[in-house]
N, CA and C atoms as an extended XYZ file, in Angstrom:
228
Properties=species:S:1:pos:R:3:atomname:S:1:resname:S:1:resid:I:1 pbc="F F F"
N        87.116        5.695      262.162 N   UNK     1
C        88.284        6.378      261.629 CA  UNK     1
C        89.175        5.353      260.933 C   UNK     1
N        89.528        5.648      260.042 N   UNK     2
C        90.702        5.055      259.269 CA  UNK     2
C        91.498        5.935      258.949 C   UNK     2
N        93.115        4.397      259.200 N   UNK     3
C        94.581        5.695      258.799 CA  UNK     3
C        95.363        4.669      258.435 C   UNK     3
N        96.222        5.122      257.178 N   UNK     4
C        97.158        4.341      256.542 CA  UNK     4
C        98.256        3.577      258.000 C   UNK     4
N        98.636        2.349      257.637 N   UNK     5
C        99.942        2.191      258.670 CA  UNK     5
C       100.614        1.716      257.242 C   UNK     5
N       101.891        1.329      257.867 N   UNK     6
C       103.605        1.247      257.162 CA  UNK     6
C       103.831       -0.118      257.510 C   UNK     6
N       103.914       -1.404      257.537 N   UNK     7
C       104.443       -2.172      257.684 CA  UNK     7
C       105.996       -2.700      257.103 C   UNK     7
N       107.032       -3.228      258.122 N   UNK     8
C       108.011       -3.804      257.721 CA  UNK     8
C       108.285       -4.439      258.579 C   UNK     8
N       108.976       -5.476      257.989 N   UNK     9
C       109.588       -6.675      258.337 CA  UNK     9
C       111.043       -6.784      259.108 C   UNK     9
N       111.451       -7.188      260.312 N   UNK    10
C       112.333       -6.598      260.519 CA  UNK    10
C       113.345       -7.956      260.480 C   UNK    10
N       114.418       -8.178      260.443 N   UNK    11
C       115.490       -8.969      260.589 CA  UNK    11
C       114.994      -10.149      261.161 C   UNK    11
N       114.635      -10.420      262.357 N   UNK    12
C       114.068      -11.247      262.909 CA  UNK    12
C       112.455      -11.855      262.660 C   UNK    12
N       112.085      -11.518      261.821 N   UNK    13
C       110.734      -11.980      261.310 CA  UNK    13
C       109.690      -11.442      261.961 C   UNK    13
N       110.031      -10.387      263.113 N   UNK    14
C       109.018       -9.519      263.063 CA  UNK    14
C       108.317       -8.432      262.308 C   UNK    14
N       107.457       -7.715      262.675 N   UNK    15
C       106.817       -6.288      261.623 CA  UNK    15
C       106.616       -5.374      262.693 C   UNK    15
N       106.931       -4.934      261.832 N   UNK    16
C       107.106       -2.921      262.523 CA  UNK    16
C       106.131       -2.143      262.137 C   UNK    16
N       105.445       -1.296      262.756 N   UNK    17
C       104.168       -0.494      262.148 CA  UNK    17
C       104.716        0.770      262.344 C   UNK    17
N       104.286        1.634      261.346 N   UNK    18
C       104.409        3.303      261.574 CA  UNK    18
C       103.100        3.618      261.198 C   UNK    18
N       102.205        4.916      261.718 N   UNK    19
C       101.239        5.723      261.608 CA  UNK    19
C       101.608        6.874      260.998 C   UNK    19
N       101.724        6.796      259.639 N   UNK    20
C       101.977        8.286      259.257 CA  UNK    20
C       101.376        9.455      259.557 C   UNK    20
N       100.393        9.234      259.527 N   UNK    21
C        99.445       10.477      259.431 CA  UNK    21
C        99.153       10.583      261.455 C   UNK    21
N        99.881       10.145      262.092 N   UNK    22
C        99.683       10.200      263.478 CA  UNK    22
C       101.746       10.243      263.710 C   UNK    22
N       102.439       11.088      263.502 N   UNK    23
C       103.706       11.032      264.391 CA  UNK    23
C       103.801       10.500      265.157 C   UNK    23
N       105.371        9.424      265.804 N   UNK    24
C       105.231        9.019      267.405 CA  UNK    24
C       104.597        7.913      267.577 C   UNK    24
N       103.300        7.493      266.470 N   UNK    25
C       102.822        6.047      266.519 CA  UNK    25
C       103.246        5.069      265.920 C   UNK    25
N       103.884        3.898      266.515 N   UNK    26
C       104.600        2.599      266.658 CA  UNK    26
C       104.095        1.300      266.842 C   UNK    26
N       104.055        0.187      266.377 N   UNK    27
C       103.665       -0.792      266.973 CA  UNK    27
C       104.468       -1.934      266.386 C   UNK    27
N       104.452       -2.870      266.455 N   UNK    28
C       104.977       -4.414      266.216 CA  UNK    28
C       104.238       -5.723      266.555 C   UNK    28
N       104.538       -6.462      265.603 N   UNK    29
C       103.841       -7.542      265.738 CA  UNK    29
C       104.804       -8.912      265.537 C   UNK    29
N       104.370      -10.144      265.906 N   UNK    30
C       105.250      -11.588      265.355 CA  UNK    30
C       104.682      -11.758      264.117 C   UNK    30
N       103.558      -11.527      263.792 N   UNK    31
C       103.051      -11.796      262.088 CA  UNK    31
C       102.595      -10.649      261.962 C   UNK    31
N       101.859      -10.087      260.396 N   UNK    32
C       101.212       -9.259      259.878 CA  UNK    32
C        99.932       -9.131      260.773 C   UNK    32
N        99.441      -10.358      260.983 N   UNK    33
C        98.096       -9.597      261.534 CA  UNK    33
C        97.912       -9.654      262.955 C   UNK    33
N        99.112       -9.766      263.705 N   UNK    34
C        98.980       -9.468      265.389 CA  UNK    34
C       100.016       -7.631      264.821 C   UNK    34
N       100.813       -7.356      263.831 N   UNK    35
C       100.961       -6.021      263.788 CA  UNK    35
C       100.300       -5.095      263.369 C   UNK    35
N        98.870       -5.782      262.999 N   UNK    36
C        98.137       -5.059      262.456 CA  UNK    36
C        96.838       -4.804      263.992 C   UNK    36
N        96.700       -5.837      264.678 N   UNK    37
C        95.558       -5.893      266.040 CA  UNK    37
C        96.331       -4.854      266.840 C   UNK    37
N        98.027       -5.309      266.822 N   UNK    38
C        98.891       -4.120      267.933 CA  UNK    38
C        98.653       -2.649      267.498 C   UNK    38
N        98.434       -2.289      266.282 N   UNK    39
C        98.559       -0.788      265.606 CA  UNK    39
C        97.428       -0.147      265.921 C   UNK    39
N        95.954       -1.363      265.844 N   UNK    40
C        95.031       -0.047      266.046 CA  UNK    40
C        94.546       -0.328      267.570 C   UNK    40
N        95.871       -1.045      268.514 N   UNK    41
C        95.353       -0.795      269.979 CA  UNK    41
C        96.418        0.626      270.044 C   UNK    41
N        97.677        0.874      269.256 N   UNK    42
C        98.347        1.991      269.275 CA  UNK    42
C        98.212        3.134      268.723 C   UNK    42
N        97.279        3.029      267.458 N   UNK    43
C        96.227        4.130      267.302 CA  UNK    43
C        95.151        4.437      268.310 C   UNK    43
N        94.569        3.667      268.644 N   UNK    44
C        93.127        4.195      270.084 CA  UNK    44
C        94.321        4.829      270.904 C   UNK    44
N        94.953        4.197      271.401 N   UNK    45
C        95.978        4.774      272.989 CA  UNK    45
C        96.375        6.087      272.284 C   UNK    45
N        97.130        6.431      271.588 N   UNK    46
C        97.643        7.833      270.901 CA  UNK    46
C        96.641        8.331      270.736 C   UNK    46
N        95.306        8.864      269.840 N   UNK    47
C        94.397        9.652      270.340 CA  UNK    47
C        93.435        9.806      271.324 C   UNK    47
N        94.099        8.805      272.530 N   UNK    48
C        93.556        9.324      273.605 CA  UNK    48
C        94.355       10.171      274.053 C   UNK    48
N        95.659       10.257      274.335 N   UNK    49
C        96.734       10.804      274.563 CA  UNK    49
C        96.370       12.380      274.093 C   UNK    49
N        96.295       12.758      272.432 N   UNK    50
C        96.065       13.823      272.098 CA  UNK    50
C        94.662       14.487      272.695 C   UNK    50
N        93.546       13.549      273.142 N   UNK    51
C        92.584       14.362      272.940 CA  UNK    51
C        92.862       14.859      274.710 C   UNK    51
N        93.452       13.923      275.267 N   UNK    52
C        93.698       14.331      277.232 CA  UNK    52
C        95.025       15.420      276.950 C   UNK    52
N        95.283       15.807      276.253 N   UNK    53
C        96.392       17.037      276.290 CA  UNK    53
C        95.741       18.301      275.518 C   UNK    53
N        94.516       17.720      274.589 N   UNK    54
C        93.803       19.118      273.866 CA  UNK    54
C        94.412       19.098      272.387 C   UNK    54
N        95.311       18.430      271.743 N   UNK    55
C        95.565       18.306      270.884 CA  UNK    55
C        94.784       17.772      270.181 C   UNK    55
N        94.908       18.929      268.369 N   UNK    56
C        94.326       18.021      267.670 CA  UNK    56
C        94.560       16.362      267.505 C   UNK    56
N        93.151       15.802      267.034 N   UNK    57
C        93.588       14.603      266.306 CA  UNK    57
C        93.205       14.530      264.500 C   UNK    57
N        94.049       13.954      264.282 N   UNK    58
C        93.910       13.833      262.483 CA  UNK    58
C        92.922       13.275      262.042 C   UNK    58
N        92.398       13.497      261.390 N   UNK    59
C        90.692       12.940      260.541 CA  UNK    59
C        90.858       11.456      259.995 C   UNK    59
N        92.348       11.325      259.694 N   UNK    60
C        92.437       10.070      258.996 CA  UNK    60
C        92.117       10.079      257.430 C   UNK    60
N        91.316        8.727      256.929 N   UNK    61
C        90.927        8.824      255.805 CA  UNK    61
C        89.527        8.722      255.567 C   UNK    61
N        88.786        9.582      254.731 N   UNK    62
C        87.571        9.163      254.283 CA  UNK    62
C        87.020        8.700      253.632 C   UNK    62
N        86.023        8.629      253.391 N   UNK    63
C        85.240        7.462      251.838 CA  UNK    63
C        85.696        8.188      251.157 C   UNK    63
N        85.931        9.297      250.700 N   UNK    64
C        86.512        9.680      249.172 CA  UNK    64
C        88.099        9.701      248.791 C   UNK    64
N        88.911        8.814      249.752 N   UNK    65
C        90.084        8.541      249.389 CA  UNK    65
C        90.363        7.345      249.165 C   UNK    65
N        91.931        7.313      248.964 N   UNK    66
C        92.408        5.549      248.538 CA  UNK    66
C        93.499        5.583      248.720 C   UNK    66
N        94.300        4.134      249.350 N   UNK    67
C        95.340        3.838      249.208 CA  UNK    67
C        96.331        3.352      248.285 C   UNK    67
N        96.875        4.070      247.183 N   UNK    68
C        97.927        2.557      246.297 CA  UNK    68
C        99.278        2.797      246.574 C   UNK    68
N        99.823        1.760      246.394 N   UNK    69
C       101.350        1.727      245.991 CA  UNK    69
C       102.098        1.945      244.372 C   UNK    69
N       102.774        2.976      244.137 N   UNK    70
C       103.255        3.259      243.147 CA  UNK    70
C       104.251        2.363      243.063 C   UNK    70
N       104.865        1.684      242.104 N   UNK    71
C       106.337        1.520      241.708 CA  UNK    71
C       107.085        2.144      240.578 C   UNK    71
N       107.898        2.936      240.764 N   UNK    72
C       108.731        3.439      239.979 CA  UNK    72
C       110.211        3.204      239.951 C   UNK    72
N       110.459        3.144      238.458 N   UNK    73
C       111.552        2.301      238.127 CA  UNK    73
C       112.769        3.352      238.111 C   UNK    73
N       113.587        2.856      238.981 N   UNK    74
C       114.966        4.002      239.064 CA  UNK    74
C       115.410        5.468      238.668 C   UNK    74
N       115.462        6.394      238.323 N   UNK    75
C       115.924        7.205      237.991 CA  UNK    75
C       117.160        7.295      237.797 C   UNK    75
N       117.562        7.484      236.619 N   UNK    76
C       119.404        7.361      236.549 CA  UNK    76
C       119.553        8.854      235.939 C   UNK    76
């Protein structure tokens, strides 16, 4: 399974993870890539969570998708 995360940087030089496509999922790290090892031990733990309550879990992403980042320039 694959699923987009959110990384940011927080004040203190840590990173913050969000799971979009999973609500409620959180993680943090001291660098990018211990917030990235923390996210998908906080992705496994959260769909275990859903699947021991009967809740769906989200498909994630498949080979026929992609991730980019748009930038768009202000709107005035």
């Amino acid at each position: 399974m694959k699923f987009v995360i959110v990384m940011e940087q927080a004040e203190d030089t840590s990173w913050w993870v969000r799971v979009p496509d999973l609500p409620g999922c959180f993680s943090w790290g001291a660098s990018p890539a211990d917030a990235i090892l923390n996210a998908e031990e906080a992705i496994r733990g959260h769909i275990g969570v859903l699947r021991e309550h009967g809740d769906p879990v989200p498909a994630g992403l498949d080979g026929n998708q992609r991730v980019e980042i748009v930038e768009v320039a202000e709107v005035r």
